[in-house]
C-alpha positions as CSV (number, residue, x, y, z in Angstrom):
1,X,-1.5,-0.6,-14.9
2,X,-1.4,-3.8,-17.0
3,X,-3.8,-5.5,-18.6
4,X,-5.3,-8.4,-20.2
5,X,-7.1,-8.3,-23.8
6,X,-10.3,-8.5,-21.7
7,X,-9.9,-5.2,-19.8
8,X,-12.8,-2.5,-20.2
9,X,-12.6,0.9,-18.7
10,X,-16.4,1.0,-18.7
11,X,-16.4,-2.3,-16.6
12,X,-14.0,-0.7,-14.7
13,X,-15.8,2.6,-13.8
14,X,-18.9,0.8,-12.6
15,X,-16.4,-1.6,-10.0
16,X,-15.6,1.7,-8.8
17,X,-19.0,3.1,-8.7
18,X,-20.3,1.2,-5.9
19,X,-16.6,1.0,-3.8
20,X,-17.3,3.7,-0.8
21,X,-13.9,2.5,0.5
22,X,-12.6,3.5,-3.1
23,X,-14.1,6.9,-2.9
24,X,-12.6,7.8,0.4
25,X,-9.1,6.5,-0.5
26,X,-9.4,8.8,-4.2
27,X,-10.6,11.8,-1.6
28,X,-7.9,11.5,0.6
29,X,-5.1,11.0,-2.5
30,X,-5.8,13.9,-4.0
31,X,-4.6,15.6,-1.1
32,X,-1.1,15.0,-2.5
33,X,-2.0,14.4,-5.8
34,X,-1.9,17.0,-8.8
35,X,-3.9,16.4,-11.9
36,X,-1.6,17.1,-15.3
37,X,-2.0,20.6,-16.7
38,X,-3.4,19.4,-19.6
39,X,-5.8,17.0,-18.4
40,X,-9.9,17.5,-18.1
41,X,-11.1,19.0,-14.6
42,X,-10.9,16.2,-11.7
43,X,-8.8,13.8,-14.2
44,X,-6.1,12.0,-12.2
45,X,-5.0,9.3,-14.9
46,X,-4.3,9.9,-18.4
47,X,-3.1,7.3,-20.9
48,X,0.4,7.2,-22.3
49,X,2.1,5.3,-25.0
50,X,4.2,2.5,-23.4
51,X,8.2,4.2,-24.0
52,X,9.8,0.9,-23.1
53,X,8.9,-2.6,-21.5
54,X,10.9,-5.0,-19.4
């Protein structure tokens, strides 16, 4: 995901709070999703250092 200098993942979260549609399309993902080993319980996305950029 890209971003702008005015991104907020707290913004974010409460967007996604509210989105019904949202919830129902994460449900169905993780179907034939699988969280990282490493990451916390029900954690699908993680941040990563950017390894190169085009």
């Amino acid at each position: 995901m890209e971003t702008d200098d005015d991104f907020s993942f707290e913004s974010k979260a409460a967007m996604e709070s509210t989105n019904q549609l949202g919830h129902q399309w994460e449900e169905l993902m993780w179907k034939f999703q699988q969280p990282l080993p490493w990451a916390e319980q029900r954690e699908k996305w993680i941040l990563m250092n950017r390894i190169f950029q085009l």
